[in-house]
Backbone bond lengths (Angstrom), bond angles and torsions (degrees), N, CA, C in turn:
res aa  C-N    CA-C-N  psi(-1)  N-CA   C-N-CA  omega(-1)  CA-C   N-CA-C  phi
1 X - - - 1.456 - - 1.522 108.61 -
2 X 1.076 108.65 123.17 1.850 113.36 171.68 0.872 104.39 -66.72
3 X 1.709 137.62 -75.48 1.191 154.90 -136.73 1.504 94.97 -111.47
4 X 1.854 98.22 161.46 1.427 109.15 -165.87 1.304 107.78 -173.20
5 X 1.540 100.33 119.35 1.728 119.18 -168.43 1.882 98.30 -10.68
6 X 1.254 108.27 129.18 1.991 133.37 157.88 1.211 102.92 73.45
7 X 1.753 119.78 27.13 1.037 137.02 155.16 1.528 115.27 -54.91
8 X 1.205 125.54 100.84 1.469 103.66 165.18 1.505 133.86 -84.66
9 X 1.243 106.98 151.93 1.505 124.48 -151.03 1.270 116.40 -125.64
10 X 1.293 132.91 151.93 1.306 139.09 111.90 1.221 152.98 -104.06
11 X 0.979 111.53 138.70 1.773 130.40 -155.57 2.128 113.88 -88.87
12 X 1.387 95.77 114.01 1.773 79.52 -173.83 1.672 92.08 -89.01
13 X 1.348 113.07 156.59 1.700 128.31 -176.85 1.787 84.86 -106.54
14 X 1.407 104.12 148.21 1.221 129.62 153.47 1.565 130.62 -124.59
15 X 1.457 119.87 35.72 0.964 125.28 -135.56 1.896 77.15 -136.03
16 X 1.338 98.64 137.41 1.450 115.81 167.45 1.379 122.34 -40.98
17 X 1.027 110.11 109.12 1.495 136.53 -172.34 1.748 135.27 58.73
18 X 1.553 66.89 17.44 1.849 88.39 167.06 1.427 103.96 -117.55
19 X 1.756 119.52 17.64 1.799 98.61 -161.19 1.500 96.14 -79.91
20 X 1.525 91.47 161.17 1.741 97.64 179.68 1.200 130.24 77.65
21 X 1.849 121.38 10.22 0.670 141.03 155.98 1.449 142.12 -96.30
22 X 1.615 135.37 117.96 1.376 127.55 174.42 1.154 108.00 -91.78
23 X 1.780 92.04 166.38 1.637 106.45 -167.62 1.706 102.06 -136.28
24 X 1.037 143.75 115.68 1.119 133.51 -164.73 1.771 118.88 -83.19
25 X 1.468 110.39 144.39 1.210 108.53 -165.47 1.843 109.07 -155.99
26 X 1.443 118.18 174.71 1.412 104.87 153.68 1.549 126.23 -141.08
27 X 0.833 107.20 159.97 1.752 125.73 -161.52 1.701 81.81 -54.27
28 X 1.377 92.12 141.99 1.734 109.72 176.32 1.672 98.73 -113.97
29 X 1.123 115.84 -59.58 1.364 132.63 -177.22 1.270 115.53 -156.78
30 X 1.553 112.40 169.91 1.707 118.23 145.42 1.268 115.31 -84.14
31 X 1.467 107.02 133.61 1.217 117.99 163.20 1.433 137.25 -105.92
32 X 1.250 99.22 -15.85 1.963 115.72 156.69 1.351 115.20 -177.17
33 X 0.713 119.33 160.21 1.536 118.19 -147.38 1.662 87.07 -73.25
34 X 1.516 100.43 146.03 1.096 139.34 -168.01 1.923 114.07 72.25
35 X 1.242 99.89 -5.23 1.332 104.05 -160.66 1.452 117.71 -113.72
36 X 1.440 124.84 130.57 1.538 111.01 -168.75 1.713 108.59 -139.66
37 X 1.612 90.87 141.38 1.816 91.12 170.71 1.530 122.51 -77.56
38 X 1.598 107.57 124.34 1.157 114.51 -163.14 1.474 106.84 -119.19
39 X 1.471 113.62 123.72 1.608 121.57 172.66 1.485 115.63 -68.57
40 X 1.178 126.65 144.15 1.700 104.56 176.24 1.771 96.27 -100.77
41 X 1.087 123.66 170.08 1.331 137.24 170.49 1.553 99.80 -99.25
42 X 1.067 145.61 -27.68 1.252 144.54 174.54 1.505 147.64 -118.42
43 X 1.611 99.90 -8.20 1.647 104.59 176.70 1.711 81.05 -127.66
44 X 1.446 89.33 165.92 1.731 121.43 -151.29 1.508 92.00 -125.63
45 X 1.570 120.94 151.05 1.102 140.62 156.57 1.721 101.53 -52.43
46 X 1.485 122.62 125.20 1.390 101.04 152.91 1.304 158.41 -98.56
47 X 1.514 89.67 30.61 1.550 135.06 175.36 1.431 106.69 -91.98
48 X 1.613 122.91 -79.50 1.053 120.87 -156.00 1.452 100.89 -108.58
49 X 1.008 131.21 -1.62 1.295 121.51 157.96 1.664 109.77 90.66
50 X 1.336 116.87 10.01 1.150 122.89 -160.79 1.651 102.00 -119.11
51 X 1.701 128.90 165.50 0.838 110.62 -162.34 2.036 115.35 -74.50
52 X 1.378 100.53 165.93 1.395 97.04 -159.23 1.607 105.66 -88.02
53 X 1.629 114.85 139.92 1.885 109.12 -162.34 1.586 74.40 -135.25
54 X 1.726 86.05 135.50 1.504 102.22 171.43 1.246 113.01 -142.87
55 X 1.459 141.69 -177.45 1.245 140.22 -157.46 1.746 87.41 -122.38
56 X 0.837 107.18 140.73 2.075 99.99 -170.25 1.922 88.55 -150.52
57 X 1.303 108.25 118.50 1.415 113.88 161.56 1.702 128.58 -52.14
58 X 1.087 138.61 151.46 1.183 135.74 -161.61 1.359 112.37 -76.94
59 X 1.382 104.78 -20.32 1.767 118.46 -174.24 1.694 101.17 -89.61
60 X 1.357 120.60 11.84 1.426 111.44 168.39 1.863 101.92 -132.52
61 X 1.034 116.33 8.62 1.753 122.15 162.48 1.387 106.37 -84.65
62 X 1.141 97.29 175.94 1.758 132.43 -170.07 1.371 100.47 -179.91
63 X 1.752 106.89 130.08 1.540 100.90 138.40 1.173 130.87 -37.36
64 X 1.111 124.83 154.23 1.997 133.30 -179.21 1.830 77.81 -68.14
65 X 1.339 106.65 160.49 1.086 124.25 179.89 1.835 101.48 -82.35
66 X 1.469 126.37 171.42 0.766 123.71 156.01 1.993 141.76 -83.89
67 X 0.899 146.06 -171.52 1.357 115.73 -163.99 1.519 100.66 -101.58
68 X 1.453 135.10 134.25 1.572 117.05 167.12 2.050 84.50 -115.33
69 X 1.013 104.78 125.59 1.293 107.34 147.59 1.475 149.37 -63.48
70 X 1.558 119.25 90.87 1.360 85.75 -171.13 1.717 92.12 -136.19
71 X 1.348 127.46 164.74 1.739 129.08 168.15 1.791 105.29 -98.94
72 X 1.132 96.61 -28.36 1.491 95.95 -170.05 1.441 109.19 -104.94
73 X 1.387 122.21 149.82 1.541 125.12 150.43 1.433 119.14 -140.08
74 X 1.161 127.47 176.70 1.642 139.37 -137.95 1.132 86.51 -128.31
75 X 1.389 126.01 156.22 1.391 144.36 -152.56 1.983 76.11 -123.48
76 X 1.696 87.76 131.88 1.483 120.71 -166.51 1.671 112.50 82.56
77 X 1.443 119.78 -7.76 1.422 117.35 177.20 1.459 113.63 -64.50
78 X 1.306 110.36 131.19 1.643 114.19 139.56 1.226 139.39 -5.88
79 X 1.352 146.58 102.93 1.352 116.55 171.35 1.538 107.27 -147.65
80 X 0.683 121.84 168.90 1.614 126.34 165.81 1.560 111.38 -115.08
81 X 1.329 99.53 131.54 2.017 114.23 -179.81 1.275 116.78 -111.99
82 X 1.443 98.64 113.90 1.674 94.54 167.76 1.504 109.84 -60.33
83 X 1.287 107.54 156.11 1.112 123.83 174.57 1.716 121.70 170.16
84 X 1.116 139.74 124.02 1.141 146.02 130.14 1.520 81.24 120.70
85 X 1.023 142.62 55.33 1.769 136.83 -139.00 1.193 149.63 40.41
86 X 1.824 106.23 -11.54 1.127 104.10 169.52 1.451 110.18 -139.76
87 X 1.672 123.14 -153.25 1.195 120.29 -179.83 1.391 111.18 -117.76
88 X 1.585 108.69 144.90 1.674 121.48 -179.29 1.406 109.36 -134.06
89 X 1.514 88.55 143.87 1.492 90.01 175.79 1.165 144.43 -111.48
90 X 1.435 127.10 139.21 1.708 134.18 -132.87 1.545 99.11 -156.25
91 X 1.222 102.67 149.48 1.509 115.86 153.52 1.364 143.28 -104.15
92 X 1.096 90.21 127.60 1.515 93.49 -173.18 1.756 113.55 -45.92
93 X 1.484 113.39 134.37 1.537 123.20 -165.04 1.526 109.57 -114.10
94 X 1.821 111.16 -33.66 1.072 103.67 -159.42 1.777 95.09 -171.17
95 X 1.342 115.26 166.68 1.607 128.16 -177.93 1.261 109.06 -150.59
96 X 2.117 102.43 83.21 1.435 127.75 157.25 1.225 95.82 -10.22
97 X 1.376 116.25 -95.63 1.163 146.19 -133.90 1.628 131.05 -141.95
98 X 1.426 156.88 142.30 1.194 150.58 -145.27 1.944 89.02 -68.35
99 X 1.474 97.90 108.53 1.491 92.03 173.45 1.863 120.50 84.53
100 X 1.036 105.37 3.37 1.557 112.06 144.73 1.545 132.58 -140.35
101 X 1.296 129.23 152.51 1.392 139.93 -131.65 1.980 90.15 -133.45
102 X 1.306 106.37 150.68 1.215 127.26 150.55 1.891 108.09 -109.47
103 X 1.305 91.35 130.36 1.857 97.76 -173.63 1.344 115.46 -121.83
104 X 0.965 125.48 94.82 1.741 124.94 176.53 1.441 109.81 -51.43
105 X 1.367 129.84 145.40 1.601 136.21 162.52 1.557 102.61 -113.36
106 X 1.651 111.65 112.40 1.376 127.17 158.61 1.374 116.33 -50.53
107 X 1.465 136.79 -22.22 1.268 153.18 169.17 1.596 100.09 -61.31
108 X 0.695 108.91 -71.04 1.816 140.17 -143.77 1.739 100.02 -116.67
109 X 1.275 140.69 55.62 1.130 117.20 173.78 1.496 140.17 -75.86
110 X 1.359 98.27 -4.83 1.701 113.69 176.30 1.560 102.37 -69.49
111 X 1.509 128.75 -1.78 1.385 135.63 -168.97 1.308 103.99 -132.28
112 X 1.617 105.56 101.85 1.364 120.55 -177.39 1.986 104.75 -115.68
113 X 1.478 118.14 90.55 1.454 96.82 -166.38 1.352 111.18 -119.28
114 X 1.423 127.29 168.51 1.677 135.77 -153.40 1.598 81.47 -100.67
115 X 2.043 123.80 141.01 1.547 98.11 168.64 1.884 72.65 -148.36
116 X 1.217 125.76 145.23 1.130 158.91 137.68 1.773 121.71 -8.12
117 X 1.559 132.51 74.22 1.264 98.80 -154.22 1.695 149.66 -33.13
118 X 1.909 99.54 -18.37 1.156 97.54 165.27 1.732 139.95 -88.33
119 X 1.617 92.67 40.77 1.479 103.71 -164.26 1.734 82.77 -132.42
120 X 1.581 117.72 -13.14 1.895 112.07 175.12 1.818 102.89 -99.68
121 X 1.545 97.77 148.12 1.370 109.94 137.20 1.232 135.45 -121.30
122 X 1.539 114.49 -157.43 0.952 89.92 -154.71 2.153 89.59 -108.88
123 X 1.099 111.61 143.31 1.886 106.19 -169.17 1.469 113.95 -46.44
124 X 0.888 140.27 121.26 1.682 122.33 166.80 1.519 99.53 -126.54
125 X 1.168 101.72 136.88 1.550 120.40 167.80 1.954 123.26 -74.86
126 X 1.417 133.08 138.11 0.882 134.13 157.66 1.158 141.53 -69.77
127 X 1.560 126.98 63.62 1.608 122.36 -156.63 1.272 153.43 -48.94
128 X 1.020 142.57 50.09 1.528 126.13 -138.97 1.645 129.01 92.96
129 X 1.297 107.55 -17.00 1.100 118.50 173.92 1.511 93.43 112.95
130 X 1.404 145.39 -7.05 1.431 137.12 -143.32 1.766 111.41 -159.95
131 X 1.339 113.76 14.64 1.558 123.84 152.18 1.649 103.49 163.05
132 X 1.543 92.11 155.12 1.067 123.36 179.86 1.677 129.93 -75.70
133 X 0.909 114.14 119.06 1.792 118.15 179.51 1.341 111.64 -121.70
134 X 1.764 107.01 118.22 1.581 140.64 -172.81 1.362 92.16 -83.13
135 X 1.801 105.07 125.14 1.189 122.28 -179.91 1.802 99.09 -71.14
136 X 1.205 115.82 10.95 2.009 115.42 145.01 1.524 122.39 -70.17
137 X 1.037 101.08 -28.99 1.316 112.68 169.73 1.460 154.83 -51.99
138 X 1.749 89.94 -56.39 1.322 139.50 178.49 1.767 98.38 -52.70
């Protein structure tokens, strides 16, 4: 078992016009091997209004990334954007303004949007299953 009950997580979507996107959440339990109940931190049942628990295979988790701090980023950087509940990843295109970014999505390129640095991070990759590599790095 990788993961383990109040594990926090992220969840990749494969789902039309969310692909390539995580959503952050935490391990509730196992529910069969390889497979675990996952709380989201940000999307809601739209029934009960409560947070949304789903059964998510192990081959679409990740640990939550770890934190890199940063306010600023560099035009061609990496980043990940919150947005729509979760985070996607884009490059930085451009700097509106002291502290906001225009971010292209390689996914999605008809969606070019302005986001606030405290709405970017910074990209990190999932390695091997066993650490993380900051598109600072790269």
């Amino acid at each position: 078992m990788l993961f383990n009950s109040g594990d926090r997580v992220e969840v990749l979507s494969k789902q039309d016009g969310f692909l390539g996107s995580y959503y952050e959440g935490i391990v509730i339990k196992e529910v069969a091997d390889r497979e675990y109940q996952v709380m989201y931190k940000n999307l809601v049942d739209e029934v009960s209004k409560m947070p949304l628990l789903e059964a998510v295979k192990e081959e679409d988790l990740r640990p939550a990334p770890p934190k890199v701090h940063a306010m600023q980023f560099g035009l061609g950087e990496l980043v990940d954007a919150f947005d729509r509940d979760g985070w996607w990843v884009g490059v930085v295109v451009s700097e509106k303004s002291p502290g906001t970014y225009g971010v292209f999505f390689d996914l999605y390129p008809e969606y070019k949007c302005v986001y606030p640095a405290s709405s970017l991070r910074v990209h990190q990759d999932w390695v091997n299953n066993k650490q993380w590599l900051s598109s600072l790095q790269y």
